[in-house]
C-alpha positions as CSV (number, residue, x, y, z in Angstrom):
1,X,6.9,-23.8,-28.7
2,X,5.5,-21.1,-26.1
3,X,6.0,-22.0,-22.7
4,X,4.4,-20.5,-19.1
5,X,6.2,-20.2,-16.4
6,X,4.2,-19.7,-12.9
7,X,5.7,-19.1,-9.6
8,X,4.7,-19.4,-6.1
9,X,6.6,-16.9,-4.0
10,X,7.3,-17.8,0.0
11,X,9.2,-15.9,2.7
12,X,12.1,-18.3,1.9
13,X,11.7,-20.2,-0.9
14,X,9.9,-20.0,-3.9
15,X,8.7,-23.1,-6.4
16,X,9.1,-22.7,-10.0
17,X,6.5,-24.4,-12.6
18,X,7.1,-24.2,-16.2
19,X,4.4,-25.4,-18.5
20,X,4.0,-25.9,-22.9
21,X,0.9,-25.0,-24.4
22,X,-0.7,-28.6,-24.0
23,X,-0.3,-27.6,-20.3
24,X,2.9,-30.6,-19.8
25,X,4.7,-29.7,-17.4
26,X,8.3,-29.2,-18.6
27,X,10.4,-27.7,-15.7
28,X,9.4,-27.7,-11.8
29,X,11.7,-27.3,-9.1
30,X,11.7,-25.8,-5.4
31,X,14.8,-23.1,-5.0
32,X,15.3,-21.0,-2.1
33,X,15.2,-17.4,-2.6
34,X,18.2,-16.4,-4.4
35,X,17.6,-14.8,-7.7
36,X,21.2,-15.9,-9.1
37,X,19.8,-19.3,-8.5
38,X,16.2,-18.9,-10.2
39,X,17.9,-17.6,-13.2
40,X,20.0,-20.4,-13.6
41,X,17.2,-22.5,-13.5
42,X,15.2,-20.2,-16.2
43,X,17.9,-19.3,-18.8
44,X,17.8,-22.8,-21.0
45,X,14.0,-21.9,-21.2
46,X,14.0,-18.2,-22.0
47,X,13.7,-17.5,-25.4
48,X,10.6,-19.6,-25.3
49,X,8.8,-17.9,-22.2
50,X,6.1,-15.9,-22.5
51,X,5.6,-14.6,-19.5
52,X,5.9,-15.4,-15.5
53,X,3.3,-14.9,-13.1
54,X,4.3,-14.3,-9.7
55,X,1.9,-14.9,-6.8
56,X,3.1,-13.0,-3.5
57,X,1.7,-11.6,-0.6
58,X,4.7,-8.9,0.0
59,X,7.7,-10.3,-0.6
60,X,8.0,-9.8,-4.6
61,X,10.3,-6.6,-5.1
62,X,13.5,-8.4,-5.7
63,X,12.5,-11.6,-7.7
64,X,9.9,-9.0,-10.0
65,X,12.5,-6.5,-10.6
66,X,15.8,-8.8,-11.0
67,X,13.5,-11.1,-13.6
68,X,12.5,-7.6,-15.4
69,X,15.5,-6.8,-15.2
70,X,16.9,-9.7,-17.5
71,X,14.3,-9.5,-19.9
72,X,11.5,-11.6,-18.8
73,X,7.7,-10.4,-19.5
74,X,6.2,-10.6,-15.8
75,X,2.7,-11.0,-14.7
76,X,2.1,-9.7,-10.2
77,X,-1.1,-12.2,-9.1
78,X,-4.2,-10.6,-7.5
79,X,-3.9,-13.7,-5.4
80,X,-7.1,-12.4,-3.9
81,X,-8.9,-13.1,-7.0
82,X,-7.1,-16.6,-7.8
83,X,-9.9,-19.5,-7.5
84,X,-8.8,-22.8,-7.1
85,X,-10.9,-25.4,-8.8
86,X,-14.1,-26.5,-6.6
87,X,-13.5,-30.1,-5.7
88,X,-9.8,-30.6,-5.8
89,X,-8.8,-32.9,-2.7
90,X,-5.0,-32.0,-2.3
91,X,-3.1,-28.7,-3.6
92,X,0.5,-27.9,-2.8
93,X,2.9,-25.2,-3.5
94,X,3.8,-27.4,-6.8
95,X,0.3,-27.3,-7.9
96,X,-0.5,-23.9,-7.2
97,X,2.4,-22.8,-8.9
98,X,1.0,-25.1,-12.4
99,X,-2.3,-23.6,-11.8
100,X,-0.8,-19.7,-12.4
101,X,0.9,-20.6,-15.4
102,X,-2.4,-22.8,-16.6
103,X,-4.5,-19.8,-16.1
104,X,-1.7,-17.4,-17.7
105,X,-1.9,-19.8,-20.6
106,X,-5.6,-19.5,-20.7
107,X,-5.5,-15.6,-20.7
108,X,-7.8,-15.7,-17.4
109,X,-5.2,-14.8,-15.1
110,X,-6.3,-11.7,-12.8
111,X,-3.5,-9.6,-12.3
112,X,-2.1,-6.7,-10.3
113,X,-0.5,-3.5,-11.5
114,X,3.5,-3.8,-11.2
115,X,4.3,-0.2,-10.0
116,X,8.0,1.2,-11.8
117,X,10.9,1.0,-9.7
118,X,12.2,3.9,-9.9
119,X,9.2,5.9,-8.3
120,X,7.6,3.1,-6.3
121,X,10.9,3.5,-3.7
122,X,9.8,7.7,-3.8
123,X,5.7,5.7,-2.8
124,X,7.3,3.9,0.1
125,X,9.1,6.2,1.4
126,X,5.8,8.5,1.5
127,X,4.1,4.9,3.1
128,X,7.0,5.1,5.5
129,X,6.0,8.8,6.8
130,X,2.5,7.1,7.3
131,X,3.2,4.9,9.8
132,X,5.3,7.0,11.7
133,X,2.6,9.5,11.9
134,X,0.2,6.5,12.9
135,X,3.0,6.2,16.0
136,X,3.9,9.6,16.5
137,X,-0.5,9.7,17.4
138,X,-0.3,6.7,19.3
139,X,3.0,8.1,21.6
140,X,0.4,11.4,21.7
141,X,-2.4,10.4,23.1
142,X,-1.0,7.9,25.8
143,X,1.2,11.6,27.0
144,X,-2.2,13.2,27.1
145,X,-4.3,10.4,28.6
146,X,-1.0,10.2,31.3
147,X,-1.3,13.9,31.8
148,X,-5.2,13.9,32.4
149,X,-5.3,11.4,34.5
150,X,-2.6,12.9,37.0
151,X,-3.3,16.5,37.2
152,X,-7.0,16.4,36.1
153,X,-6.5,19.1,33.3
154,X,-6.5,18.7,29.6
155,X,-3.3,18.7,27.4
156,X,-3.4,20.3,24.1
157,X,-1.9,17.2,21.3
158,X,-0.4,20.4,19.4
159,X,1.6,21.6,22.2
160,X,2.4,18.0,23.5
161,X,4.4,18.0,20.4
162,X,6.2,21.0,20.4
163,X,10.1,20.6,21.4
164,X,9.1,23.0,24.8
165,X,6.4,20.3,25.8
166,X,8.8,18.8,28.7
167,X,9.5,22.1,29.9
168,X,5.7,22.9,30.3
169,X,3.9,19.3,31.4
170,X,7.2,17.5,33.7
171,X,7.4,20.3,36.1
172,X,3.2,19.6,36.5
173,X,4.4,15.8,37.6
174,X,5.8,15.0,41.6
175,X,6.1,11.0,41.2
176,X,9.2,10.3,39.6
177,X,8.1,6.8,37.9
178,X,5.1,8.6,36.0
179,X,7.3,11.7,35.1
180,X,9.7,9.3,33.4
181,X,6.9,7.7,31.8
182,X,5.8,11.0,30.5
183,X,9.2,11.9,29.8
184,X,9.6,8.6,27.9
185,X,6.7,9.6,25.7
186,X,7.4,13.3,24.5
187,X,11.0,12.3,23.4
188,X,9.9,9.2,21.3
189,X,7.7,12.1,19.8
190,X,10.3,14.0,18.9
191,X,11.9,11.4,17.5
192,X,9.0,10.7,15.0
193,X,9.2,14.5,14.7
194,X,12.4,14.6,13.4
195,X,12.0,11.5,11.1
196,X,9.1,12.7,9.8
197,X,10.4,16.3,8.9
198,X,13.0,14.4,7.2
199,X,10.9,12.1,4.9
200,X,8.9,14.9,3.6
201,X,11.7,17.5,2.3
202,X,13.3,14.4,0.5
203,X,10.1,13.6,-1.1
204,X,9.5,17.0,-1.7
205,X,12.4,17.3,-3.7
206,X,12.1,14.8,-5.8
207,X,7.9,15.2,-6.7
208,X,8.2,19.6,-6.9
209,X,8.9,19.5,-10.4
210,X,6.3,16.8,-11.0
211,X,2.9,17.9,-13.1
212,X,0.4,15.3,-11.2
213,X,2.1,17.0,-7.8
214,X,1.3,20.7,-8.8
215,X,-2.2,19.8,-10.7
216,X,-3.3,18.4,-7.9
217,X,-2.6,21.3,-5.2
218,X,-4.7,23.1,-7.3
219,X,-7.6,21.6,-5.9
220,X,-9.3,22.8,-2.5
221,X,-8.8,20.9,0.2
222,X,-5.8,19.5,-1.1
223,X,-2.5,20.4,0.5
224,X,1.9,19.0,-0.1
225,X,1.0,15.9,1.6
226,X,-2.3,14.9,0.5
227,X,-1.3,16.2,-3.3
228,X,2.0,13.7,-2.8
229,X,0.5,10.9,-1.7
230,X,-2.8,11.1,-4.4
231,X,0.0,11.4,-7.0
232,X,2.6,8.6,-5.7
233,X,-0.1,6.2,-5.1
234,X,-2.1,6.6,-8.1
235,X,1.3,6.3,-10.2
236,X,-0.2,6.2,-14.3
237,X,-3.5,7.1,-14.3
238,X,-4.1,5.5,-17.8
239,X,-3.7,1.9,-16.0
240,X,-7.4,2.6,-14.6
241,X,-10.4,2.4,-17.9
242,X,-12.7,4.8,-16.6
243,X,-13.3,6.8,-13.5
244,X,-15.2,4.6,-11.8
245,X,-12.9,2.0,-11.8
246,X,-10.6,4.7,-10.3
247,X,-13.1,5.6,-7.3
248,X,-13.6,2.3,-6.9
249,X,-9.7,1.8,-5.9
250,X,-10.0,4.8,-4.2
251,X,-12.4,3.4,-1.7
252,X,-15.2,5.9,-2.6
253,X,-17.8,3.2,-4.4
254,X,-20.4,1.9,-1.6
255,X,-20.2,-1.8,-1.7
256,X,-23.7,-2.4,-0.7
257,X,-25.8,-5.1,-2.3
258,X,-29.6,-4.4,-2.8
259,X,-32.3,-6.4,-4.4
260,X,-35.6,-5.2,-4.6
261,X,-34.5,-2.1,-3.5
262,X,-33.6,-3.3,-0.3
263,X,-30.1,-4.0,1.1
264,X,-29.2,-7.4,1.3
265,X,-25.6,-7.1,2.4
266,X,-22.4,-5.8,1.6
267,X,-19.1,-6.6,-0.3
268,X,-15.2,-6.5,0.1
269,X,-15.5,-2.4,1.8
270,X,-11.6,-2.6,1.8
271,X,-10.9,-3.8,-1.6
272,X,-8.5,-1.0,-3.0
273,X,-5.4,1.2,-2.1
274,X,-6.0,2.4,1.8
275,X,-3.6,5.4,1.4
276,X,-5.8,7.2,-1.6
277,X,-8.9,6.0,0.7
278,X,-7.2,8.2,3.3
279,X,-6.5,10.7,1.6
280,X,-9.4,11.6,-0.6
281,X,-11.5,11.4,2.9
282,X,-9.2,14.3,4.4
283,X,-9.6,16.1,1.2
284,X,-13.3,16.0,1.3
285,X,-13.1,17.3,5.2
286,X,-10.3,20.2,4.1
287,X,-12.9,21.1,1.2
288,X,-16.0,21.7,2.9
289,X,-14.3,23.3,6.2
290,X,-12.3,25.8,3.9
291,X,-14.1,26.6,0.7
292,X,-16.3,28.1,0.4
293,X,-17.9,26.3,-3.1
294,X,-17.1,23.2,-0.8
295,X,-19.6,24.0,1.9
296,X,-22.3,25.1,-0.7
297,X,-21.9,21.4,-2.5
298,X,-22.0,19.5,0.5
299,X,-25.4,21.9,2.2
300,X,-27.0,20.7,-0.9
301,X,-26.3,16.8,-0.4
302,X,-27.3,16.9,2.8
């Protein structure tokens, strides 16, 4: 007998639903999140699961990779594209969990891409550089607003970020409180300076040798970080059909709804990986301020 086994992940707990193919429920329990414990629960059934589908938000690294790990054929959720049943008066975790497996069992289940192991931890660790780029901006621009607003002139973000930028703006700043405020700011981007350095060598290291990494920074407009991140987020190309569903993940398909030739509205503008969107954005800008084919192509379009 086949069996289904669908469960609904939580930030502490996780409930387990195991189903036969007349869609009898043969094994549901609650268990906390301890992936000793879930595999206990899922051994006696094992031989006769299919698969498991596991519907998470962000928490799905270690039950994913421990159940893979051990064998088990693993479906990730697109919970965003999980429909309940119109109608239905009362769901719980149990009965969400029975409705992944029943939909598994159907073969309707939508499903996410379950990126490898190994080089999703080299992804996140580019993800990582992101955000402290997004903060590193963020510590920038308050030191320049601070600096504007007290001496009336205009601070370069370039040099605000050099290691000499105390030595250059603190001397411009009497009032001790506001200098230690501007003080506080230039370290923290330091910091982020130092951090950020540090990300990109180890990533370097590990992606030089890669063929995606060097294809890609073969293209205008595309530089180490815009060529690692293209590569680390798309991960196997071949997982995408054709192109456009490619762009489309990308963020570069309008999601504008016409009828009659007239717009009528718009759909999901943020459905799709917001890294490659960035990226592929700063490419385009690279390309048409440096190349010269690159300004020619986008004359034309406008």
């Amino acid at each position: 007998m086949s069996l289904y086994c669908g469960i609904d992940l939580h930030s502490n707990n996780h409930v387990i639903t195991i189903i036969n193919d007349e869609d009898k429920i043969v094994f549901e329990r609650r268990v906390p999140n301890d992936l000793t414990i879930t595999l206990q629960h899922l051994s006696p059934y094992q031989g006769e699961i299919l698969a498991i589908a596991v519907e998470s938000t962000y928490n799905w690294y270690w039950l994913v990779d421990g159940l893979m790990d051990q064998g088990y054929s693993l479906r990730l959720v697109n919970t965003a594209a999980v429909k309940q049943y119109e109608g239905l008066k009362y769901t719980n975790d149990e009965t969400d969990a029975f409705h992944l497996a029943h939909l598994m069992r159907l073969g309707i289940l939508p499903t996410g891409y379950i990126y490898p192991k190994k080089q999703r931890a080299v992804r996140d660790l580019l993800r990582k550089r992101s955000f402290l780029v997004r903060h590193r901006t963020a510590y920038t621009l308050s030191a320049q607003s601070l600096h504007s607003r007290l001496s009336g002139r205009q601070a370069s973000c370039k040099v605000i970020q050099r290691p000499t930028a105390e030595s250059i703006y603190l001397p411009r700043i009497e009032d001790p409180n506001r200098k230690l405020e501007l003080q506080t700011s230039l370290q923290m981007i330091q910091v982020f300076n130092q951090q950020i350095i540090r990300i990109e060598k180890e990533v370097m290291s590990q992606m030089k040798l890669s063929s995606e990494f060097n294809g890609l920074k073969q293209v205008p407009g595309i530089g180490n970080i815009l060529a690692l991140t293209i590569a680390l987020e798309t991960g196997d190309i071949a997982r995408f059909r054709k192109a456009g569903n490619y762009a489309s993940y990308c963020r570069t398909v309008s999601s504008r709804r016409e009828s009659n030739g007239k717009k009528k509205g718009e759909g999901n503008r943020k459905n799709g990986n917001k890294y490659l969107g960035w990226a592929f954005v700063e490419a385009a800008n690279f390309l048409v301020r440096f190349s010269d084919d690159g300004k020619r192509f986008f004359q034309r379009k406008l």
